[in-house]
C-alpha positions as a LaTeX table, in Angstrom:
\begin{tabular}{lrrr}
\hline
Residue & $x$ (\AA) & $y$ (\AA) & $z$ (\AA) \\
\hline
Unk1 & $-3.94$ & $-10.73$ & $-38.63$ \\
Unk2 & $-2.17$ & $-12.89$ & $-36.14$ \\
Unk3 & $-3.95$ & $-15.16$ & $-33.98$ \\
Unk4 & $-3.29$ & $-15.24$ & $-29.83$ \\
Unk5 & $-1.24$ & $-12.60$ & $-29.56$ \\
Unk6 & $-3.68$ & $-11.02$ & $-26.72$ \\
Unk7 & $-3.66$ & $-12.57$ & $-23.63$ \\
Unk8 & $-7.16$ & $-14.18$ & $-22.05$ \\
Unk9 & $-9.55$ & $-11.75$ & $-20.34$ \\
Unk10 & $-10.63$ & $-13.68$ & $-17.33$ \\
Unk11 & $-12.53$ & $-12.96$ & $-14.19$ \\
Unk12 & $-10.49$ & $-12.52$ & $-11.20$ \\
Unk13 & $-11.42$ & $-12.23$ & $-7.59$ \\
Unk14 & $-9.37$ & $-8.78$ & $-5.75$ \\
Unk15 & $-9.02$ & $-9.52$ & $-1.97$ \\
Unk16 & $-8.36$ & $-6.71$ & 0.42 \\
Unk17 & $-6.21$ & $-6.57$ & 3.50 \\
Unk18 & $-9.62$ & $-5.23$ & 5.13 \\
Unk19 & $-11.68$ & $-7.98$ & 4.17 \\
Unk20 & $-13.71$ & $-6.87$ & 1.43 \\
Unk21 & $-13.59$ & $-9.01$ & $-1.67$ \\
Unk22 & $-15.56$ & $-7.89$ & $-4.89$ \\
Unk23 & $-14.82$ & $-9.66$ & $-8.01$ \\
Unk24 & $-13.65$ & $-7.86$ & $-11.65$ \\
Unk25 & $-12.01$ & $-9.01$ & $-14.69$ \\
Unk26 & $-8.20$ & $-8.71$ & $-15.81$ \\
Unk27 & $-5.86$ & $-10.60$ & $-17.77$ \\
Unk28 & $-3.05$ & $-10.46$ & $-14.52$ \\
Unk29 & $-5.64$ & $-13.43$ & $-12.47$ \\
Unk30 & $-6.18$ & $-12.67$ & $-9.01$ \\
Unk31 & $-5.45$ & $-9.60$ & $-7.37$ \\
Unk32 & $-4.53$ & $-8.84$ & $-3.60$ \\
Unk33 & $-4.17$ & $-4.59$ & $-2.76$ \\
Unk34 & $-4.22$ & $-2.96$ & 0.54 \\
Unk35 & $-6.68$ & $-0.63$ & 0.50 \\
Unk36 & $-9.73$ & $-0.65$ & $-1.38$ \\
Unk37 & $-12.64$ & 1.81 & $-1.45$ \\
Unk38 & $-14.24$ & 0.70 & 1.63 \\
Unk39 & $-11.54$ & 1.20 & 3.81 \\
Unk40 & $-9.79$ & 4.22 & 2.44 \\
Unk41 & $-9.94$ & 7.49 & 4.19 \\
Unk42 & $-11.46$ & 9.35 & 0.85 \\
Unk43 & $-14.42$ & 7.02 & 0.80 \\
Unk44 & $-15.36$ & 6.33 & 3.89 \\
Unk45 & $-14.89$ & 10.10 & 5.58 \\
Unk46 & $-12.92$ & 8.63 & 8.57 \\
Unk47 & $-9.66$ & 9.49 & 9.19 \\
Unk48 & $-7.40$ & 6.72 & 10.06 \\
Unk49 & $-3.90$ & 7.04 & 12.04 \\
Unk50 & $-1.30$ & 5.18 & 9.83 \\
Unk51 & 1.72 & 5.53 & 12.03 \\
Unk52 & 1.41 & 3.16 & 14.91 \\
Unk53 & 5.21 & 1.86 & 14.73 \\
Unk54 & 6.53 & 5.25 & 16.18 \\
Unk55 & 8.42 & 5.54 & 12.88 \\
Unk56 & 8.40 & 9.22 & 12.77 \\
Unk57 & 10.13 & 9.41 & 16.64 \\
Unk58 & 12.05 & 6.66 & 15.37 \\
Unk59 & 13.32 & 8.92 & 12.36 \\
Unk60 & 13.88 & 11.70 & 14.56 \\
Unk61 & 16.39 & 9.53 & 17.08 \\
Unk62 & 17.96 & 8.58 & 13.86 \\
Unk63 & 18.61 & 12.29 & 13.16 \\
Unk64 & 19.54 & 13.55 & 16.06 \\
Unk65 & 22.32 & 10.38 & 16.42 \\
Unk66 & 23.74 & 12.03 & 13.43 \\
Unk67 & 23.68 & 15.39 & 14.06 \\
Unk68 & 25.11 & 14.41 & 17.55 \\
Unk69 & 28.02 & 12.59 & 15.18 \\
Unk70 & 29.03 & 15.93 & 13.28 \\
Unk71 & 29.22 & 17.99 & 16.10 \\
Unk72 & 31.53 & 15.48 & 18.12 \\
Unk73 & 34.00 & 15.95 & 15.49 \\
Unk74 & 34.28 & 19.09 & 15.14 \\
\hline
\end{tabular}
């Protein structure tokens, strides 16, 4: 069999945008993710509001510039 063809299987430390940092092991090294179990919705039973940038109104201006677009040529 061939020798070091796995890579090593090292402790890393996984830091969340939350806060929480727990520590696992991996062969990628440290980790960095944006929601981890004890600030998602699913594990906690609190709902949080993800859309604070307006982007859905934003979307819909977006539209309606474009529908406004078609019907101008016509």
């Amino acid at each position: 069999m061939r020798k070091d063809i796995h890579p090593e299987y090292k402790k890393a430390n996984v830091k969340c945008a939350c806060g929480n940092a727990f520590e696992t092991k991996s062969t990628a090294g440290d980790i960095s993710v944006e929601i981890c179990s004890a600030c998602h919705p699913f594990f906690t039973g609190i709902q949080k509001f993800i859309d604070t940038d307006g982007r859905v109104e934003k979307f819909r201006k977006k539209a309606q510039k474009a529908v406004s677009k078609t019907t101008d040529k016509k």
